[in-house]
One Martini backbone bead per residue (centre of mass of N, CA, C, O) as a GRO file, in nm:
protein
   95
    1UNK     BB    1  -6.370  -2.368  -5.206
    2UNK     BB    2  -6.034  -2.328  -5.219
    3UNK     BB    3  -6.032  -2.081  -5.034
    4UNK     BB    4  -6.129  -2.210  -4.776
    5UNK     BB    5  -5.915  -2.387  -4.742
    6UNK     BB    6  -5.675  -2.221  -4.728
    7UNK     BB    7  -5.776  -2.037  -4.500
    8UNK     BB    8  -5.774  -2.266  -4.315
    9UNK     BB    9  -5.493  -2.338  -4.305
   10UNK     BB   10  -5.363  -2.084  -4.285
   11UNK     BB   11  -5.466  -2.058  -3.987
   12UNK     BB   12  -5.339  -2.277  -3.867
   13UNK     BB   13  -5.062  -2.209  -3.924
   14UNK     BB   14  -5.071  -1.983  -3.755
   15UNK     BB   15  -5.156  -2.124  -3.483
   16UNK     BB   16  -4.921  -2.261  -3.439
   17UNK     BB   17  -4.712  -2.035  -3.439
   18UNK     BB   18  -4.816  -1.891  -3.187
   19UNK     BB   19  -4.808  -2.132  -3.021
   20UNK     BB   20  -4.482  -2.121  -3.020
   21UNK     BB   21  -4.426  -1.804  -2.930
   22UNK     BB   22  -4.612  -1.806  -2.621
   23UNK     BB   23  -4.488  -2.075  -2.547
   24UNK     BB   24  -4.359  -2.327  -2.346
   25UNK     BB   25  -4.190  -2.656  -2.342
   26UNK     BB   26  -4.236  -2.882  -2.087
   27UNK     BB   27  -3.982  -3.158  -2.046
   28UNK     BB   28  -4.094  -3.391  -1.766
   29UNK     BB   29  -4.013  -3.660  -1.780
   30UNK     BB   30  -4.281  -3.823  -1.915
   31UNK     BB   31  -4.389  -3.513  -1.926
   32UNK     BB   32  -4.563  -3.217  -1.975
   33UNK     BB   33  -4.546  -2.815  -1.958
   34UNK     BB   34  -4.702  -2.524  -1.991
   35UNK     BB   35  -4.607  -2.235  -2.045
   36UNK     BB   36  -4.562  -1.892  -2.047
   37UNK     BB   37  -4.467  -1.625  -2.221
   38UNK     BB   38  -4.341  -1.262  -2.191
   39UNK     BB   39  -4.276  -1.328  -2.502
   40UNK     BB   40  -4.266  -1.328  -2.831
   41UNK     BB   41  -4.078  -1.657  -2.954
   42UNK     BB   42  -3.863  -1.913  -2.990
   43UNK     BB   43  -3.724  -1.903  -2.738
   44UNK     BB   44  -3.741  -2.201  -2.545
   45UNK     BB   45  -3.995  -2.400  -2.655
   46UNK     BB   46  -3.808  -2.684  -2.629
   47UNK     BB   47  -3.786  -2.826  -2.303
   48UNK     BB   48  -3.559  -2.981  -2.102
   49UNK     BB   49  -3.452  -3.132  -1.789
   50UNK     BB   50  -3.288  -3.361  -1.832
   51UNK     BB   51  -2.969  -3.374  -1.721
   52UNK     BB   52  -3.048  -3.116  -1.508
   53UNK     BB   53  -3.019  -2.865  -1.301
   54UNK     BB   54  -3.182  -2.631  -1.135
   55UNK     BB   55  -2.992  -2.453  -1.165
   56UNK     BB   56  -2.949  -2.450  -1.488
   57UNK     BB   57  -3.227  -2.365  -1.548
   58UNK     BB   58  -3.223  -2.098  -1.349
   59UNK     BB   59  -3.041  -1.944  -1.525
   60UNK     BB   60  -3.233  -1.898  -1.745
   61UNK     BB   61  -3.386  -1.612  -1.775
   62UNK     BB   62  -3.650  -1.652  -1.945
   63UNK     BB   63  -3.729  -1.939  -1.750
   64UNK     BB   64  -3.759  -1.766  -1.518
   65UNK     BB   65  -3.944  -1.539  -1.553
   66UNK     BB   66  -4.177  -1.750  -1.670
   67UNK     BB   67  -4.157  -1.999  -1.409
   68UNK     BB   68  -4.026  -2.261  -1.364
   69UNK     BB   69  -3.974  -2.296  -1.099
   70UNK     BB   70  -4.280  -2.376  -1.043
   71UNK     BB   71  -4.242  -2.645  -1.191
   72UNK     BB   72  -4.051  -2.772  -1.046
   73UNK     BB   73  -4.215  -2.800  -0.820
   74UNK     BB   74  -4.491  -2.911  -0.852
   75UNK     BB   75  -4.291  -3.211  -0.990
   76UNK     BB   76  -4.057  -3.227  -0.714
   77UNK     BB   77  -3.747  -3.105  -0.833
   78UNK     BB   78  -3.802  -2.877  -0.575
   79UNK     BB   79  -3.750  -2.692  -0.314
   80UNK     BB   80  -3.866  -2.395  -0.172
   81UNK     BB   81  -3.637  -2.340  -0.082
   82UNK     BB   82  -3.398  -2.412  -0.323
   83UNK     BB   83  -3.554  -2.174  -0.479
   84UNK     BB   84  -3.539  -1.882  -0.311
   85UNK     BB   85  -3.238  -1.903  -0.301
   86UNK     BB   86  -3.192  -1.896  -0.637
   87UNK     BB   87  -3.349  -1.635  -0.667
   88UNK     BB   88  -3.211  -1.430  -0.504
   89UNK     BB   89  -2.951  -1.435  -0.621
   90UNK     BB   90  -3.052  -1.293  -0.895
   91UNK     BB   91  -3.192  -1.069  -0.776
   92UNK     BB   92  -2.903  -0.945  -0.643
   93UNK     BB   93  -2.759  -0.919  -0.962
   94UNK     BB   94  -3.018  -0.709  -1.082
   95UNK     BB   95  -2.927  -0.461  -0.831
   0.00000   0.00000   0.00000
């Protein structure tokens, strides 16, 4: 029976550790949204937005990858005009 603990916690923390590799914590205001990450990282695991501007979010380039943009709109906290405006700009410096 103690095998069987065993093998459950370690699943457990497997899965809580795969699940911080997988997604991306986004907190906005006083509320939460998961992100999908494009690749398993650890890198910005845990974002806020508080005190940062839209442009400063959308420079971090995994979290730009990765549709942060798209959380930014739905929460209200910038408009589709000057999201595609700053996405423009990065996809211009890409090519």
């Amino acid at each position: 029976m103690r095998i069987v603990k065993k093998l459950i916690i370690i699943a457990v923390v497997g899965g809580v550790f795969y699940f911080f590799l997988a997604y991306h914590i986004i907190i906005v205001g006083n509320g939460m949204t998961l992100l999908e990450k494009s690749t398993l990282t650890l890198n910005y695991t845990f974002f806020s937005t508080k005190g940062k501007t839209n442009k400063t979010i959308l420079a971090i380039d995994e979290l730009r990858e990765d549709g942060i943009g798209d959380v930014l709109y739905e929460e209200g906290l910038i408009t589709e005009a000057e999201l595609e405006r700053i996405l423009q700009k990065y996809n211009e410096e890409e090519s």
